[in-house]
RODO-2510 file (C-alpha; in nm, 4 decimals, decimal comma):
residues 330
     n   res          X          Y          Z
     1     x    16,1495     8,2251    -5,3455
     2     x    16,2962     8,4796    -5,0824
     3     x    16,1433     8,8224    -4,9395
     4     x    16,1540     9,0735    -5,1497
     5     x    16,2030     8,9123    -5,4656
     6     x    15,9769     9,1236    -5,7245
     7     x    15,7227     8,8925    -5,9577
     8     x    15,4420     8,9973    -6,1756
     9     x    15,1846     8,9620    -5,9425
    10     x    14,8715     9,0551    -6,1164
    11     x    14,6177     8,7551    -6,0904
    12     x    14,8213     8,5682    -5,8623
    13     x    14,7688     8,4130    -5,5134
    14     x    15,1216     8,4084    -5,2948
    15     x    15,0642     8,1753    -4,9977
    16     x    15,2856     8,2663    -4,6983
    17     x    15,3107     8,1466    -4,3466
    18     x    15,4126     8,3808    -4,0333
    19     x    15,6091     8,1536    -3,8115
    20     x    15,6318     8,3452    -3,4970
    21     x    15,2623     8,3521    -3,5121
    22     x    15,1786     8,0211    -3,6046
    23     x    14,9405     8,1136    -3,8998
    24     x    14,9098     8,1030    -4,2813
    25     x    14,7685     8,3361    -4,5583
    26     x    14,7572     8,3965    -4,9204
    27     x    14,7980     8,7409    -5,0604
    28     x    14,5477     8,7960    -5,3634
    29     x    14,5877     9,0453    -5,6459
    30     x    14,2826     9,0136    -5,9297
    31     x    14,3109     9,2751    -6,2516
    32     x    14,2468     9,0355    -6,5956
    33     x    14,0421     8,7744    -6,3960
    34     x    13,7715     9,0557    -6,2752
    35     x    13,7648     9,1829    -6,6419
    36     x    13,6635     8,8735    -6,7872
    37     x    13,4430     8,8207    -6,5242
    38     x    13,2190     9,1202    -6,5655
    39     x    13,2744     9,2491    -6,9002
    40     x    13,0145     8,9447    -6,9848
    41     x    12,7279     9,1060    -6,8311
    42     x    12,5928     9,4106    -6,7876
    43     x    12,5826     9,4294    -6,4187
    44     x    12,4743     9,7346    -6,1820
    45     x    12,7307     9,9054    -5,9738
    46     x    12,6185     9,7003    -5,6696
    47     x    12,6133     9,3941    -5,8087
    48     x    12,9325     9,4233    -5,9867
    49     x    13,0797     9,5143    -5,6376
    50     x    12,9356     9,1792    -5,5122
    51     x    13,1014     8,9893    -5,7839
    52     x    13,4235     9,1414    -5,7430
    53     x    13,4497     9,0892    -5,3947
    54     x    13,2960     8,7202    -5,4166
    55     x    13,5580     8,6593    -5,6925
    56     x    13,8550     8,7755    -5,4311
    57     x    13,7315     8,5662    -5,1957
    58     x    13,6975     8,2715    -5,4228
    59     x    14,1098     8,3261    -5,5356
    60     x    14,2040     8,3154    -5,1653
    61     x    14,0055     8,0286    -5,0869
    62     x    14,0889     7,8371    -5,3790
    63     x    14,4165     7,8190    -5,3665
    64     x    14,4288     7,5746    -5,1266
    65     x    14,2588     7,2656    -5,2929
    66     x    14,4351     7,0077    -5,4764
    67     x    14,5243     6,9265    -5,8633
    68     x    14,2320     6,9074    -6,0598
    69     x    14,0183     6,9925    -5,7830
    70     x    13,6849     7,2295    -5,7966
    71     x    13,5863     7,4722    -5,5473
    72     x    13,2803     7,6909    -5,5549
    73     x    13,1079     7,9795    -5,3675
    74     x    12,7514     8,0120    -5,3330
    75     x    12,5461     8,2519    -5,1902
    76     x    12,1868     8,2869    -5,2042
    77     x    11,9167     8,5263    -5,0839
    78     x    11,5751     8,6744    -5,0957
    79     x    11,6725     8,9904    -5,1575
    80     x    11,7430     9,2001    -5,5035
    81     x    12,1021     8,9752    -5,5912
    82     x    11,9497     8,6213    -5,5797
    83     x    12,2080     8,4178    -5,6125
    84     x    12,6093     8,4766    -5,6866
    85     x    12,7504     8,1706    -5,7958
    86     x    13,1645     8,1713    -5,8701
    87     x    13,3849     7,8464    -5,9453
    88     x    13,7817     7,7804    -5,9218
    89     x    13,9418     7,5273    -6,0804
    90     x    14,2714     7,3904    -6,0161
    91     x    14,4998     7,3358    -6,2089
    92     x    14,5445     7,0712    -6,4445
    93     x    14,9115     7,0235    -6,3591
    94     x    15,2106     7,1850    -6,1703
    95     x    15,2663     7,5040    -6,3116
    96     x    14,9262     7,5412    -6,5031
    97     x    14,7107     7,8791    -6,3652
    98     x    14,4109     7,8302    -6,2168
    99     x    14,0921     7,9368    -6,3377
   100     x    13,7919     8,1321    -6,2109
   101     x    13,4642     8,2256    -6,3468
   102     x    13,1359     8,3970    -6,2050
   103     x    12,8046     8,4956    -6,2259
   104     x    12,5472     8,6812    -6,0435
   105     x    12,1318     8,6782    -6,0556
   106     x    11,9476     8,9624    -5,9577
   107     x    11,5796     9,1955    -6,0263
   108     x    11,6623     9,4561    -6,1600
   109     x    11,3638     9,6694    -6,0400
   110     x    11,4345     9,5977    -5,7093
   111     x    11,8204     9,7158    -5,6877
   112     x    11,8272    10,0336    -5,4720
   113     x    12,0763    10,2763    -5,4055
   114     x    12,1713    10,0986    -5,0672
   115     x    12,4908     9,9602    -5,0171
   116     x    12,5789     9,6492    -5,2530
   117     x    12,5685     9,3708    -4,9004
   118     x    12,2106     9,5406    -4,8151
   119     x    12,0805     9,4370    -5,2003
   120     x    12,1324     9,0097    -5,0823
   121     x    11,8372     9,0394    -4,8264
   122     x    11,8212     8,6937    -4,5973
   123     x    12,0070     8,4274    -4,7361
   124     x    12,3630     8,1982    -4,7303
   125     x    12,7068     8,1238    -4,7650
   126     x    12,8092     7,8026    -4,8939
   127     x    13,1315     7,6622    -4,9921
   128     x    13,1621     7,3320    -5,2580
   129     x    13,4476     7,1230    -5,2657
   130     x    13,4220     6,8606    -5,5970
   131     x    13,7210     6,6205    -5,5841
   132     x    13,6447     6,4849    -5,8798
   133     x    13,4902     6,1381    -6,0407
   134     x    13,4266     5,8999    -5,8336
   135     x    13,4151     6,1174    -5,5079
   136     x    13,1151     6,2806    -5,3053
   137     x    13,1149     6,6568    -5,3040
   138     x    13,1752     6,8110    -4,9578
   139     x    12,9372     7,1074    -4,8747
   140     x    12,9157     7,3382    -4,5592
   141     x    12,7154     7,5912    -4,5469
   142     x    12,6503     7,9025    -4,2830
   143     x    12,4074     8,2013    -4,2712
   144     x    12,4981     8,5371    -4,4632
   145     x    12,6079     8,7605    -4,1794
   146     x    12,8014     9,0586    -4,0406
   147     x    12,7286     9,3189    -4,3122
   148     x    12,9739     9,1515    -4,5946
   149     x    13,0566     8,8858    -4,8043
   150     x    13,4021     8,8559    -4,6669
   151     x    13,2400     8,8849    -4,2827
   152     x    12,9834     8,5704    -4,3921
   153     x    13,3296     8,3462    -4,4984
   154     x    13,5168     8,4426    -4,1710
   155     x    13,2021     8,3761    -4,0174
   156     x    13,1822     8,0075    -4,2173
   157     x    13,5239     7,9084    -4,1215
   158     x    13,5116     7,9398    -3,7609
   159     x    13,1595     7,7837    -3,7561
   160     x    13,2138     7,4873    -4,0050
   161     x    13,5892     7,4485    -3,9930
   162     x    13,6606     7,6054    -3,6229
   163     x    13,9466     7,7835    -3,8221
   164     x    14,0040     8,1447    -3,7113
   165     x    14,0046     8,3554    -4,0365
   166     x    14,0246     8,7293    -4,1359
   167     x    13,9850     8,8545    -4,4581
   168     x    14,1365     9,2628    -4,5382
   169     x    13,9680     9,3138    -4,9274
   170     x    13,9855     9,6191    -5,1166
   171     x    13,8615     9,6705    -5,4509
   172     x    13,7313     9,9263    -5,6994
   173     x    13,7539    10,0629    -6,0345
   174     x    14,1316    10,1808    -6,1378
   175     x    14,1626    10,4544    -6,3476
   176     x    14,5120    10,5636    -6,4909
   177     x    14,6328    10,7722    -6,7886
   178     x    14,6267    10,6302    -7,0867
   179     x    14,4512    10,2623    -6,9310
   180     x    14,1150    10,1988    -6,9682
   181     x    13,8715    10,2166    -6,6510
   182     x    13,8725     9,8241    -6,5300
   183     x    13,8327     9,6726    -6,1908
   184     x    14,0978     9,5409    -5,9824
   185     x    14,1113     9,4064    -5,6174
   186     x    14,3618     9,2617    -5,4040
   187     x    14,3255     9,0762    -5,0492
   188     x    14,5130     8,9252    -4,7694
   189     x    14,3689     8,5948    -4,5924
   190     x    14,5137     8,5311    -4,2632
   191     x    14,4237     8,1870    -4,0878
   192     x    14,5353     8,0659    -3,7670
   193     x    14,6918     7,7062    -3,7984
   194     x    14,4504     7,4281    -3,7047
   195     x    14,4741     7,2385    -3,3929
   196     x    14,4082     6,8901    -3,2794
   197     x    14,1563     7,0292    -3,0704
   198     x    13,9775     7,3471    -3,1571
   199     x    13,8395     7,5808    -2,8517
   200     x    13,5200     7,5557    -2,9096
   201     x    13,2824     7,5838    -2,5345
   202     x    12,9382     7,4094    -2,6969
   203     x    12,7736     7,7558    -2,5744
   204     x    12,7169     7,9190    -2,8899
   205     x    12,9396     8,2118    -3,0224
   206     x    12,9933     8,5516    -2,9851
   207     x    12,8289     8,6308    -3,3379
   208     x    12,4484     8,7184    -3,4191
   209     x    12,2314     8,4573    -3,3521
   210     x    12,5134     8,2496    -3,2221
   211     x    12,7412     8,2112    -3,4717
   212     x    13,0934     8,1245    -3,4161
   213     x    13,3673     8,4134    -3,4612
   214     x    13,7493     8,3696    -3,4658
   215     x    13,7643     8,4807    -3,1103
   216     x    13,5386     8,1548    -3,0260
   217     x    13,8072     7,9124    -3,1316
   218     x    14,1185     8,0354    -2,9996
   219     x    14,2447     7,9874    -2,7041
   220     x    14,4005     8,2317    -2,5091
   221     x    14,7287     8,2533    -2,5828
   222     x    14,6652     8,2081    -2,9570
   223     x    14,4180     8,5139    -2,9229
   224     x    14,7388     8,6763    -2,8017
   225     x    14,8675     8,6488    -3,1564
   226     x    14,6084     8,6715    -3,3036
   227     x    14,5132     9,0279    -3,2247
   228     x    14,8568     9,1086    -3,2474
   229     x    14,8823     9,0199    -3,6163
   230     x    14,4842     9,1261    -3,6678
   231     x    14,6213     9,4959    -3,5512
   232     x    14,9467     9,4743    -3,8104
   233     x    14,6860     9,3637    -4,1043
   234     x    14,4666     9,6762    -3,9941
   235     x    14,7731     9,9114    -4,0682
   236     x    14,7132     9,8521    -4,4133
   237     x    14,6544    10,1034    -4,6859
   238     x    14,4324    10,0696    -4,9998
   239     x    14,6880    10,1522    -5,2609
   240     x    14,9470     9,8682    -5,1028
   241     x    14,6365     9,6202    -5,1653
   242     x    14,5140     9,7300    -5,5627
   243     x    14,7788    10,0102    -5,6567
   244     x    15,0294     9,9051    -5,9069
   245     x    15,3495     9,9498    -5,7181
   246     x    15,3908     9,7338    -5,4258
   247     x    15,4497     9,3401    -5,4761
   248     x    15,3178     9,1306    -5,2568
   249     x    15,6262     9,0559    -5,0930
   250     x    15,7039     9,3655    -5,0412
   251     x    15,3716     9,4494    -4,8416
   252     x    15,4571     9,1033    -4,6348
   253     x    15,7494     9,2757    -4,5387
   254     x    15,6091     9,5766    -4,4679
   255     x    15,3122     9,4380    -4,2274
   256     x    15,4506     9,1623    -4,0660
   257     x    15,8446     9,1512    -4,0544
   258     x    15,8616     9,1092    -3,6786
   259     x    15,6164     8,7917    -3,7745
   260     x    15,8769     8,5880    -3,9215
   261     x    15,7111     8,6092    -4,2933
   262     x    15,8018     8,2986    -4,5261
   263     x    15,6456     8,2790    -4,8699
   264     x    15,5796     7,9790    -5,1507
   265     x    15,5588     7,9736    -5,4936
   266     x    15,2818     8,1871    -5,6653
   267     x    14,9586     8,0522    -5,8383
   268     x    14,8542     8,2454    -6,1303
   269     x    14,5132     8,2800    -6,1876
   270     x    14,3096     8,3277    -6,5312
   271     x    13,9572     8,4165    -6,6085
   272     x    13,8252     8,0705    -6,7547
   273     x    13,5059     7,9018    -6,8319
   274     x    13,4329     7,5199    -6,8853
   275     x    13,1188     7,5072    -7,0581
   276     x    13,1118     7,3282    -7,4518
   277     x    12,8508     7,2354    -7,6652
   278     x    12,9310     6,8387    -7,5806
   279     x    12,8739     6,9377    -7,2270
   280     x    12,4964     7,1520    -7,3347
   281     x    12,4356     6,8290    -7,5263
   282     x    12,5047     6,5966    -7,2357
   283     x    12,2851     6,8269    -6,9849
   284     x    11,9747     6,7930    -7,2500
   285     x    12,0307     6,4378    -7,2797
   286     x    11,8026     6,3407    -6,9956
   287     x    11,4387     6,4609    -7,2392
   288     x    11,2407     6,2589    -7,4234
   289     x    11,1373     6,3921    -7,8065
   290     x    10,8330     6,5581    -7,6700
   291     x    11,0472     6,7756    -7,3791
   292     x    11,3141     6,8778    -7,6261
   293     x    11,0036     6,9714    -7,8532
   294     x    10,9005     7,2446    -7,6119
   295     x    11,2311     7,3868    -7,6136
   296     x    11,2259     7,4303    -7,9391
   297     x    11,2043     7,8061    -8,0545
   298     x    10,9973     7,9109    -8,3126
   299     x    11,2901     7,9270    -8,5854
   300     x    11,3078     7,5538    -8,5132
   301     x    11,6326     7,5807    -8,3032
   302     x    11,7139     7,4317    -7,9195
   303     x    11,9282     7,7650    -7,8087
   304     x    12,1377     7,8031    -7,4575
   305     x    12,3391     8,0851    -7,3056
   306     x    12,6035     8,0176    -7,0587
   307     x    12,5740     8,2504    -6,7480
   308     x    12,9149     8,2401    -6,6446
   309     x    13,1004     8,3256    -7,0051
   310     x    12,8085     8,4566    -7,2205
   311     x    12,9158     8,1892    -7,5019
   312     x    12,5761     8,0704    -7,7090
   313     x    12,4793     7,7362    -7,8519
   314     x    12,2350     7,7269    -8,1128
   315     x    12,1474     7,3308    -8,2026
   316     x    11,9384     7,1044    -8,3654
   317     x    11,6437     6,9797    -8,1638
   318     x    11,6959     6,6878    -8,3722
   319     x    12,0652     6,6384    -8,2177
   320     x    11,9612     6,6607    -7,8572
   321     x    11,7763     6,4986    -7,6507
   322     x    11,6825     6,0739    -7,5020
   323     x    11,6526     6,0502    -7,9012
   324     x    11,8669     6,2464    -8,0682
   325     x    12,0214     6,1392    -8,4559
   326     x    12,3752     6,1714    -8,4973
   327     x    12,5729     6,5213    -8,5222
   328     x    12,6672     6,5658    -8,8868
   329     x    13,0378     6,4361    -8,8869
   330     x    13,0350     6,3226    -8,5431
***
């Protein structure tokens, strides 16, 4: 693929690479994914504003693992949002999309009017990498911080990976004639290429409490290009990131021509959700007669709602369970 070559780039992920820089990104754009995302639930303003933006991040993230490979987001609090949980799944072979889903927990009677970052409270960031069978996941975690969700992954990366990373997200609600009101975001990731040896001093970083920024593992003449491409992302306008007009490579071009831009192949990206009734059946398969007994509703039925799609299963206690008979034609 060359610059300026036009593709249909809603709910993709272009990676690209500057070379004079010596750094790599992934522009984002989300439209389908977010609707399928939060048309399950009937989420607050705020909290659909977390979900979005956690679901942008995921995309970026995500592109990066492997075939096959899982990566999920986690955040949890004490505040009004509990928890928002969001998963990305590669794909299941060369060419296949990707899939994301989401979900967030939250009181309701304690949402205020405050900004959506100021309804999570004290809490986390956590990233999940799940190679698969056979394989131990790889967690890292960090402390919510910096007055975002996209300031608590920069935040992550330079303190668990000593990666310097900067995330530029918009999103919002689009409304055009003659389209229905929907959501749509778009994002640029920019990440400075790791080195041997990070530049890290051991004397805690320039963030709250100590926490490691980009700025902490750089050394100086990377922070020389770094600020210099930091200050071309900045230059960016909201309607390049979300409008409907400007392709991705296109807005490469525009911000960073001077940075020796080269772009890969796209990943598309679809809303998608793995739960099944084999897979509700395996999670209850760990309760004895008695357990599955309390579960039991009073119409006599074992029910359960998955968070992430809204899809119900309504079984037979007497099909579940340490003890369960044989499904009819199973």
């Amino acid at each position: 693929m060359t610059l300026g070559t036009k593709i249909a780039w809603d709910d993709t992920v272009l990676p690209f690479q500057l070379d004079k820089s010596d750094m790599r990104g992934r522009v984002a754009r989300l439209d389908g994914v977010l609707s399928g995302v939060l048309k399950q639930h009937d989420y607050p303003p705020q909290v659909e504003a977390l979900v979005a933006e956690m679901a942008l991040l995921t995309a970026l993230i995500g592109q990066t693992i492997k075939l096959r490979w899982k990566l999920s987001l986690q955040v949890q609090t004490n505040g009004p949002v509990r928890m928002i949980a969001t998963d990305y799944y590669g794909p299941t072979k060369e060419g296949d999309p990707a899939r994301i889903r989401a979900y967030a927990s939250f009181d309701a009677d304690r949402i205020t009017d405050a900004a959506p970052f100021d309804q999570l409270g004290d809490g986390y960031f956590a990233i999940l990498i799940d190679q698969g069978n056979g394989t131990k996941p790889y967690q890292g975690i960090s402390a919510l911080t910096g007055g975002s969700l996209k300031a608590s992954a920069e935040a992550y990366f330079a303190q668990s990976e000593q990666l310097a990373t900067r995330f530029s997200l918009r999103f919002g609600k689009s409304i055009e004639p003659g389209v229905p009101e929907h959501w749509r975001a778009g994002g640029v990731m920019l990440q400075h290429m790791p080195k041997a040896s990070p530049h890290v001093t051991g004397e805690g970083g320039s963030g709250e409490g100590g926490i490691l920024l980009a700025q902490d593992v750089l050394n100086d003449d990377d922070s020389e290009n770094w600020n210099r491409v930091n200050i071309l992302l900045d230059s960016v306008e909201d309607l390049e990131m979300i409008g409907p007009s400007v392709a991705p490579t296109d807005l490469l071009i525009r911000l960073f021509h001077e940075e020796q831009p080269r772009v890969y192949d796209a990943q598309q990206i679809k809303f998608g959700c793995t739960c099944s009734e084999d897979r509700v059946r395996a999670s209850l398969s760990i309760y004895s007669a008695k357990d599955i007994e309390k579960m039991t509703t009073p119409e006599g039925r074992v029910t359960a709602d998955c968070q992430f799609c809204g899809a119900h299963y309504d079984l037979d206690p007497k099909t579940v369970g340490k003890d369960a008979q044989e499904v009819d034609g199973a």
